[in-house]
Legacy VTK file of the C-alpha trace (Angstrom):
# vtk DataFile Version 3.0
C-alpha trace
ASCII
DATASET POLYDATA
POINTS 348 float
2.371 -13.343 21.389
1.831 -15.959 18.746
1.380 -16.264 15.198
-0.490 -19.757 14.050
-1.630 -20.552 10.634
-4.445 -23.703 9.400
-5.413 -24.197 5.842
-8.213 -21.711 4.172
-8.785 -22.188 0.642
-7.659 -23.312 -2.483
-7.596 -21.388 -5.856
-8.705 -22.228 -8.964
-5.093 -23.105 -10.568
-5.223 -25.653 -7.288
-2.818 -23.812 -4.991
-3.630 -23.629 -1.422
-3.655 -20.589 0.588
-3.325 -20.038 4.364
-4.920 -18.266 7.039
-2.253 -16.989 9.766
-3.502 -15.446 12.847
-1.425 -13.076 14.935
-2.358 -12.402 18.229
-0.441 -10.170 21.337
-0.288 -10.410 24.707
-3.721 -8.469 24.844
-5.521 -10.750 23.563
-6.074 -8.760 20.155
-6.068 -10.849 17.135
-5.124 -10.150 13.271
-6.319 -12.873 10.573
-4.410 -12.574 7.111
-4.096 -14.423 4.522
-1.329 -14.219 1.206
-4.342 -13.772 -1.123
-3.764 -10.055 -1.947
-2.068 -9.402 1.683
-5.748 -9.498 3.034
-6.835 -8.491 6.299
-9.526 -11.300 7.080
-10.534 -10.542 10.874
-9.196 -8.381 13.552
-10.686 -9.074 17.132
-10.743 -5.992 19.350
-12.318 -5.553 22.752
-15.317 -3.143 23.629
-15.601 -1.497 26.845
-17.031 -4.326 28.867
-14.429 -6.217 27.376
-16.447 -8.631 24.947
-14.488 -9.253 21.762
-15.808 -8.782 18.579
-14.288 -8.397 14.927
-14.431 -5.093 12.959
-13.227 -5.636 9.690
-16.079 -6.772 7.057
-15.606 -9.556 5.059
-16.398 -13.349 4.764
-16.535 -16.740 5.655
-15.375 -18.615 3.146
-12.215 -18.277 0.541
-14.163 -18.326 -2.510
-16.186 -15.373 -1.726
-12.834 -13.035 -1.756
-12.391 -14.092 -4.987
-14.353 -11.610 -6.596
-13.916 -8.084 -4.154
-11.244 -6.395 -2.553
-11.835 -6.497 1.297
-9.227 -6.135 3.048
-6.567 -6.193 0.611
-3.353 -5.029 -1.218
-4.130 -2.412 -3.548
-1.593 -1.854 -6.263
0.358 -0.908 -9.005
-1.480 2.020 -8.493
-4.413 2.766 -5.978
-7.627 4.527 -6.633
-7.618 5.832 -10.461
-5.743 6.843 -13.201
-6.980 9.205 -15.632
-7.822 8.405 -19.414
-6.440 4.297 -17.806
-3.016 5.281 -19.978
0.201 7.241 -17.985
3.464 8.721 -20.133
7.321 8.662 -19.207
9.825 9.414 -20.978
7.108 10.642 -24.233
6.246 6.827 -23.873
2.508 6.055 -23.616
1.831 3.002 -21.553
-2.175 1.698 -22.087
-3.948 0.335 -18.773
-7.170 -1.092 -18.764
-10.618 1.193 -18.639
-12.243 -0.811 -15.931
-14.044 2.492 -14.260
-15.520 4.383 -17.426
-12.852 5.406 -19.413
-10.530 5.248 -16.395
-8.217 2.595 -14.329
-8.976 1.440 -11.113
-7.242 -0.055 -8.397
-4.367 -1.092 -10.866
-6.248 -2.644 -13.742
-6.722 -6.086 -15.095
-3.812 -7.644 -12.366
-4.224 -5.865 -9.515
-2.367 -6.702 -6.195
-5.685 -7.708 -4.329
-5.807 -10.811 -6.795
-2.387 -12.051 -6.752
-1.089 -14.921 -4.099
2.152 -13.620 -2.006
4.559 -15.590 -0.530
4.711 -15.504 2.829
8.844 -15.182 3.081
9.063 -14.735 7.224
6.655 -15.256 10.192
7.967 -13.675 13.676
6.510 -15.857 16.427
7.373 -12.501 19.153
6.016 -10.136 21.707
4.812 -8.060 18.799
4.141 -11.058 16.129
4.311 -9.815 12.262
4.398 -11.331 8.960
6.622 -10.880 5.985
4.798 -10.901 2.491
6.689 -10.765 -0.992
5.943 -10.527 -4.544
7.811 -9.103 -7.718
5.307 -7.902 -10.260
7.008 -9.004 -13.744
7.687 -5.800 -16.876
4.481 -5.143 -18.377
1.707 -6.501 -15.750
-1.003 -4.773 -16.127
0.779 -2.028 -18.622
3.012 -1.119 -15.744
6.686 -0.897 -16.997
9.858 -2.740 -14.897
10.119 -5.578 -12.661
8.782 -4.349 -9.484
9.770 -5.787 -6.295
7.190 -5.262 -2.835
7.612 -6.154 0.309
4.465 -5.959 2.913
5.140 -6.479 6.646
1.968 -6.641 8.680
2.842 -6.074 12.321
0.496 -6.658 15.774
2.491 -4.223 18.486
2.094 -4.744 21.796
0.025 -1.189 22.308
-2.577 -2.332 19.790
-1.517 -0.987 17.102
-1.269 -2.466 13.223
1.551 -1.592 11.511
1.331 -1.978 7.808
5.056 -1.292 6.385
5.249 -0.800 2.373
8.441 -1.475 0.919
9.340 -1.540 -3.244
11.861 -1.280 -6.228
12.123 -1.219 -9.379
14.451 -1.708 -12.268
12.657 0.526 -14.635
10.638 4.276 -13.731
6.970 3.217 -12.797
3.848 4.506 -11.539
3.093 3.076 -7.623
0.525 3.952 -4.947
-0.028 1.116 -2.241
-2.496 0.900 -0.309
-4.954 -1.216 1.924
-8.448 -1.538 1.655
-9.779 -2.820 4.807
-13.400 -2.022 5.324
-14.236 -1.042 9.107
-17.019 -1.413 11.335
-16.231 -0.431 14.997
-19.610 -2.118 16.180
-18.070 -5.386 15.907
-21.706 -6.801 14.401
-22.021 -6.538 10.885
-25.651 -6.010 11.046
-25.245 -2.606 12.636
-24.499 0.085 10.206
-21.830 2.311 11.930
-23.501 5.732 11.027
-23.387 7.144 14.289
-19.486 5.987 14.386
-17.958 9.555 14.872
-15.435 10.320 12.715
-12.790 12.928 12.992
-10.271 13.615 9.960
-7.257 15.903 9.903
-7.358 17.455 6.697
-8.529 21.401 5.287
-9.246 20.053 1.935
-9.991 17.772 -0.284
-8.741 17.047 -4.027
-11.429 19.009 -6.712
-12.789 15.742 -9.178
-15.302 15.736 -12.133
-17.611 13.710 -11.760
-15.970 10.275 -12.539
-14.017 10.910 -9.737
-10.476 11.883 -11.590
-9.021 14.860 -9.626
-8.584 18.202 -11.645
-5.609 19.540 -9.830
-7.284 21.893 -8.097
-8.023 21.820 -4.058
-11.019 22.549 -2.340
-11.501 23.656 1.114
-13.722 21.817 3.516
-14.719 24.791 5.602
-18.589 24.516 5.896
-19.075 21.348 3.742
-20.375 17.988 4.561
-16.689 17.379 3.918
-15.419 19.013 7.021
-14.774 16.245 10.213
-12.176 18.771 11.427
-14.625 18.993 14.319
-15.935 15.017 15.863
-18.774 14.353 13.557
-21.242 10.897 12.985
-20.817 9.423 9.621
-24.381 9.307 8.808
-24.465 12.837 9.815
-23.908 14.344 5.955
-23.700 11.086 4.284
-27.271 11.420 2.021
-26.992 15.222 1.781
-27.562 17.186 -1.400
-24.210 17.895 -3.125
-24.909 15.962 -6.340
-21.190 14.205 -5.741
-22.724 12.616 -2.924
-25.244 11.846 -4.506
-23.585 10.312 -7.595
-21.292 8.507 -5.425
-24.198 7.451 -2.687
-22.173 8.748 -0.353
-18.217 9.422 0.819
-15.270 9.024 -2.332
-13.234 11.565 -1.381
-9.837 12.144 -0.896
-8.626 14.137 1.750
-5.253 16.306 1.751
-4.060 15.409 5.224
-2.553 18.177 7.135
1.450 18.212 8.261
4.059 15.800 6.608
5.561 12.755 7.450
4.316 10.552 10.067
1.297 12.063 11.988
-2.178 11.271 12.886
-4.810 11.467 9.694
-7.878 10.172 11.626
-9.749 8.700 14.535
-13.243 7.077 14.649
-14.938 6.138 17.833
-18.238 3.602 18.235
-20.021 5.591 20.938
-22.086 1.855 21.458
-19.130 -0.516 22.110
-16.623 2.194 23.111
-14.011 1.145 20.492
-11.613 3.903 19.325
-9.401 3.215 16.037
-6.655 6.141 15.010
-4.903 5.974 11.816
-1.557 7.380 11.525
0.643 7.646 8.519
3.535 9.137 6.346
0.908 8.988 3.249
-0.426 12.547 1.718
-3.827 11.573 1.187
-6.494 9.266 2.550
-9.806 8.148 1.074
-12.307 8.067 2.712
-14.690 5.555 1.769
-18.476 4.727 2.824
-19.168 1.298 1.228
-21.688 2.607 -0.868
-22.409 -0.208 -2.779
-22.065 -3.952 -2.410
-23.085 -6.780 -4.681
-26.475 -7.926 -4.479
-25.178 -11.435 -3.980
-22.481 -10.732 -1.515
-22.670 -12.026 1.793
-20.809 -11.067 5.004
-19.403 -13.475 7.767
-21.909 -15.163 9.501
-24.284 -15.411 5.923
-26.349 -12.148 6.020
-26.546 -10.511 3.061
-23.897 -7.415 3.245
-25.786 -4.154 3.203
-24.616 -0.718 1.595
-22.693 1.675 4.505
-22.167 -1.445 6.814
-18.536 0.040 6.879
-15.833 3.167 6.032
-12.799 2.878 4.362
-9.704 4.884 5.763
-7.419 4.479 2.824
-4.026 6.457 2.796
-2.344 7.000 -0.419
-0.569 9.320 -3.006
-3.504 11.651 -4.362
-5.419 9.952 -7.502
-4.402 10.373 -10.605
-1.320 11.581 -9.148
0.974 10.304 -12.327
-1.081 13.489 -14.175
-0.942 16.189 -11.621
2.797 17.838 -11.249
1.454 19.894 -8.262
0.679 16.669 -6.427
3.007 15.121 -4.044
4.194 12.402 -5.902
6.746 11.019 -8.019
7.053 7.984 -10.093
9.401 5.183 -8.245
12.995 5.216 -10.199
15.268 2.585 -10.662
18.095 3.009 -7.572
15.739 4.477 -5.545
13.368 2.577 -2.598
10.429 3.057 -1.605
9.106 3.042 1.937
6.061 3.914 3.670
4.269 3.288 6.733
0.027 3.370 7.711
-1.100 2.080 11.483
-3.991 1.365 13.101
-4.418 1.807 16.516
-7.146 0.275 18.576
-8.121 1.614 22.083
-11.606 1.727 24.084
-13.498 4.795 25.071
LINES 1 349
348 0 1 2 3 4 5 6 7 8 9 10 11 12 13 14 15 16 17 18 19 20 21 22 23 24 25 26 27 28 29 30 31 32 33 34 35 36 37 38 39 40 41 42 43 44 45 46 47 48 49 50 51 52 53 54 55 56 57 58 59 60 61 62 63 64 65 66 67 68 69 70 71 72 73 74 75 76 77 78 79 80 81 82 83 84 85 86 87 88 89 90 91 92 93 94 95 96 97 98 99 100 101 102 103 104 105 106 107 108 109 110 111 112 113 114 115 116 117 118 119 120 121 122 123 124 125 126 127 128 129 130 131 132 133 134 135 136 137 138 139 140 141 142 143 144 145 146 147 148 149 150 151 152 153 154 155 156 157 158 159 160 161 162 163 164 165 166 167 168 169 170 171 172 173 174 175 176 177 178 179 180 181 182 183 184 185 186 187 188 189 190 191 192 193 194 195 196 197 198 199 200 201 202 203 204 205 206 207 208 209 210 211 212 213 214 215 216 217 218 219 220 221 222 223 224 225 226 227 228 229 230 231 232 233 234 235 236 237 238 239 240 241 242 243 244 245 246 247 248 249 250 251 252 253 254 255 256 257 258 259 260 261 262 263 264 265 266 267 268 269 270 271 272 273 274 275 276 277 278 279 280 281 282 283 284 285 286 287 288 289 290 291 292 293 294 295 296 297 298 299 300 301 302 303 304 305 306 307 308 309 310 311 312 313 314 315 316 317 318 319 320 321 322 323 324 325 326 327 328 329 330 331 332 333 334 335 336 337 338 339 340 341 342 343 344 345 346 347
């Protein structure tokens, strides 16, 4: 039931950013910051009731500098084919920084932007209002885009991320939020016995850069089906050479029903903690932290290990701007867009 805020960093250019910390009536916590809309900490209870965060990240400012925990991901999210999109028989260039493809929205990407924070509800359910307009041409994105991201705590424990945009000119979008989770609430505990259920019968077909062909592919049988309760670790170093490739989960699933409804649910058998995601998205990636920096370092100092998290990210399908079958359509000038993701946090 309050939302306080105390000085966190400063960038390079010399402008200081803020941590604000919104916290209900349960006692459960959300740290953000306007640095790419990032989730910084969010303090959940176990079943004896001893509080512990489960989002990784780090300690100080300068560290986000260079990653994307916990942030804003936009114009586009996950990849773009060839890094170049057409409308209108116009070809508009993006930068190749996966291969020969775009990631995450190219050279300015919304993770690396500072928002302004335009409203801060001091409530019952506490939220925070942050804006940005993303100037014609950024990145090789036509049309002055306008966002708005409202991050709200509810009273049930839930985490309401609220997307809203325009734009004056047709353009390519796909929000979303890449929050890395670890339902231990320790960092040095790799949550491969988290069990994992997602509600999807397939996933999108890619090569092997990860660029979706257009085809679908069922996960009947497959270290890709978590229709049924599964651990994380359970298929995560089996032999599909994707997996392999990848070191472990990339994938997009095609989450069943439409509109808002529940696309997963992972439970920490150790500390009881249950998260759901629900949302209004098609897809969500699901994401193992397969990788990390060899000098990056996770709160507390320890060196962050690969798998020390997942990634539930919803989203349009990749490469979505190439695939007419997909679910998608570019954001047009009159029209808004809206979408909703939440996070619900609950002990088992």
């Amino acid at each position: 039931m309050s939302v306080e805020k105390k000085p966190f960093g400063v960038l390079p250019d010399g402008r200081a950013v803020e941590l604000y910390t919104l916290k209900n009536s349960s006692g459960t916590t959300v740290e953000t910051m306007p640095y790419g809309c990032r989730l910084v900490k969010i303090l959940t209870p176990d079943r004896n009731g001893l509080w512990g965060d489960i989002v990784i990240g780090h300690d100080t400012f300068e560290e986000y500098l260079s990653d994307v925990h916990g942030s804003l991901i936009g114009r586009f999210a996950n990849r773009i084919g060839g890094a170049s999109f057409t409308i209108d028989g116009k070809e508009y260039p993006l930068l190749k920084n996966d291969g020969e493809n775009c990631l995450h929205g190219g050279s300015v990407g919304f993770a690396h932007i500072l928002w302004e924070v335009a409203e801060v509800h001091n409530t019952d359910e506490p939220s925070i209002v942050f804006t940005y307009t993303s100037p014609d041409g950024e990145s090789g994105f036509p049309g002055n885009l306008q966002l708005c991201v409202t991050y709200t705590l509810s009273a049930d424990n839930s985490l309401i991320l609220d997307y809203q945009a325009e734009c004056d000119k047709e353009t390519p979008l796909n929000l979303t939020n890449h929050a890395y989770f670890n339902l231990c609430g320790d960092p040095g505990i790799l949550p491969l016995h988290t069990v994992l259920q997602i509600y999807a019968d397939e996933v999108t077909e890619v090569t092997d850069d990860l660029i979706p062909t257009g085809n679908f592919l069922k996960v009947d049988g497959t270290h890709l089906d978590f229709r049924v309760p599964k651990i994380i670790g359970q298929d995560l170093f089996c032999r599909d050479p994707l997996m392999q490739k990848c070191g472990g989960y990339d994938h997009n699933f095609v989450i069943s029903g439409t509109g808002m409804r529940k696309a997963a649910e992972a439970w920490d058998s150790g500390s009881g903690r249950v998260m759901e995601c629900f949302t209004d998205m098609p897809g969500m990636q699901l994401y193992t932290a397969n990788s990390m920096p060899e000098d990056a370092r996770n709160k507390g100092g320890a060196p962050m290990q690969a798998h020390n998290s997942f990634c539930l990210e919803t989203q349009f399908y990749p490469d979505s701007v190439h695939h007419a079958n997909f679910p998608y359509e570019n954001l047009k000038p009159g029209k808004k867009f809206h979408s909703q993701t939440v996070y619900r946090f609950s002990v088992r």
